[in-house]
N, C-alpha and C positions, 0 to 999 in steps of 0.2 A: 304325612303326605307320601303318597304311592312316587316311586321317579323310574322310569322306564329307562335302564339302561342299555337295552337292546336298542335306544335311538343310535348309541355309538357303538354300535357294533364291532365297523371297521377299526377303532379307535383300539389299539394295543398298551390299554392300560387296567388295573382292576376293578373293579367294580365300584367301589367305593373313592377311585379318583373320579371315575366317571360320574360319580353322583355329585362328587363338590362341582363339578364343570358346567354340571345341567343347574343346581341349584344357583351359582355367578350369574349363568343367564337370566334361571327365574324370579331372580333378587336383583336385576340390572339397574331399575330405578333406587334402590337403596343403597347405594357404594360403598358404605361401610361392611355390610352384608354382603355384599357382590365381593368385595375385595378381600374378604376372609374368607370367602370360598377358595378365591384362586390363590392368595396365597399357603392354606393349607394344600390345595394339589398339589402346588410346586414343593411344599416341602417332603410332601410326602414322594415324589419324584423330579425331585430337579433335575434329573439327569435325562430324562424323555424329552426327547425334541419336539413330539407331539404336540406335549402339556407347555412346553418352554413356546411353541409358534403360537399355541390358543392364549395364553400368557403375555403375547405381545400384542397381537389383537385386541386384547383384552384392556390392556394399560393404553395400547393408541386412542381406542376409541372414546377411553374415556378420560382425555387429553392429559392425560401420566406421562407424558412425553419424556422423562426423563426415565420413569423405571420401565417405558417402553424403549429405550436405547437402551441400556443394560441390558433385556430379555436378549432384544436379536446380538448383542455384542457375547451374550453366554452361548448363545447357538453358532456363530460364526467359533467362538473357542472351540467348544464341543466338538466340530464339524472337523476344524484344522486337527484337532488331537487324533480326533477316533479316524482317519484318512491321511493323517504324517504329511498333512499340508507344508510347506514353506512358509513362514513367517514375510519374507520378503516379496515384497508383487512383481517385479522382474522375473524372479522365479516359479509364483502362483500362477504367473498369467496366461503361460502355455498349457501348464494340467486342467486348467479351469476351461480354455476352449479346447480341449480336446475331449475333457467329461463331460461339458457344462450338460448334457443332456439323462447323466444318470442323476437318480433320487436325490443324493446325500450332499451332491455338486450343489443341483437346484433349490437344494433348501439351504448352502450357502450363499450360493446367490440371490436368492431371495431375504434372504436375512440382513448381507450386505448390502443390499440398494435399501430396501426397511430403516437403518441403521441412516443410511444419507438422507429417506426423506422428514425422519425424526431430527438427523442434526439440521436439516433448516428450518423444521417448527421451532426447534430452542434457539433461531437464532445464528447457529456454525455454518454461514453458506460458505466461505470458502471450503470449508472440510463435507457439506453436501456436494458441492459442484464435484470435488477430488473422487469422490467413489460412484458421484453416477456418472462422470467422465467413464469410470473404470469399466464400471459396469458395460456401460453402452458400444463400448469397444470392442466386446462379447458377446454383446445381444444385439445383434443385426434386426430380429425380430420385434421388436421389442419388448421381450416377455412378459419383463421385470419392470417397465415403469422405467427406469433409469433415463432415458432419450426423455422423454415428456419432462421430469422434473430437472434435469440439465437445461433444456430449452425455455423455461421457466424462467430458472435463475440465470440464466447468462443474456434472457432477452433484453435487449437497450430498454429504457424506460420511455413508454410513448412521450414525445413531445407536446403539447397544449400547438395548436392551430392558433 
C-alpha cells in the first residue's frame, strides 16, 4: 500500500512516524490495528508533542479515556519541563495569562482543560470542575472549552415540573 506522506507535511516528524499515524486512521475501524500504529509512533517519539496531541485524540475518540488522560497529563509534563513551568498554580497562573497566546502555553492549556474533560468521562467531576474552573479564568474567550464543561458540571439538575 502506497501512503502519501506529503498529506502531513506540516507535521515535523519522520517519515515513517508519519506513516504509522496515516495507517491508525486507515485501520480506525480495527483497534487492535489502529492502536499498534499509535502506539509504535509514540514509541518511536514519545517526546513530540505533536505525535503525544494526535495520541490523545486518538485514545479520546476511541473512548480510552484513561490512556487519553495520561497522553495530555505527559504533554502538560513535557510543556512544564521544556518552559521551567512552576509546579504550583498560584505561581503558574500569572505566566499562563500573560503567554497564554504563545504555541507551547496553548498546547498546555489545551492539554490541561483535555485532561478535565477526560477526568469527568471517568467520572473525577470534582477534579474536572478544579481545572476548568482554572482554566476559564484564563480564557475569557473561551478557547479551550473550559467555560462550556464547568457550566455543565456545576449546572443544578433540572427539577421534574
Amino acid at each position: 500500500m502506497q501512503i502519501d506522506t506529503n498529506r502531513l507535511s506540516w507535521f515535523d516528524v519522520s517519515n515513517d512516524v508519519k506513516e504509522l499515524l496515516i495507517l491508525a486512521t486507515q485501520t480506525w475501524d480495527n483497534t487492535e490495528a489502529s492502536d499498534s500504529y499509535i502506539q509504535q509512533a509514540l514509541a518511536k517519539t514519545e517526546e513530540n508533542t505533536g505525535v503525544l496531541v494526535a495520541a490523545y485524540r486518538y485514545f479520546y475518540y476511541k473512548n480510552n479515556y484513561v490512556l487519553a488522560l495520561t497522553t495530555a497529563e505527559k504533554i502538560t509534563a513535557k510543556i512544564k519541563k521544556e518552559e521551567n513551568l512552576p509546579d504550583n498554580w498560584q505561581a503558574l497562573l500569572p505566566i499562563l495569562v500573560q503567554r497564554h497566546q504563545e504555541p507551547q502555553i496553548r498546547f498546555f492549556l489545551n492539554a490541561y482543560a483535555a485532561s478535565g474533560l477526560v477526568l469527568a468521562k471517568l467520572g473525577k467531576i470534582e477534579q474536572a470542575k478544579e481545572i476548568s474552573a482554572r482554566i476559564k479564568g484564563i480564557d475569557d474567550k473561551n478557547n479551550f472549552g473550559a467555560g462550556i464543561l464547568l457550566d455543565i458540571l456545576t449546572r443544578p439538575p433540572e427539577e421534574d415540573d
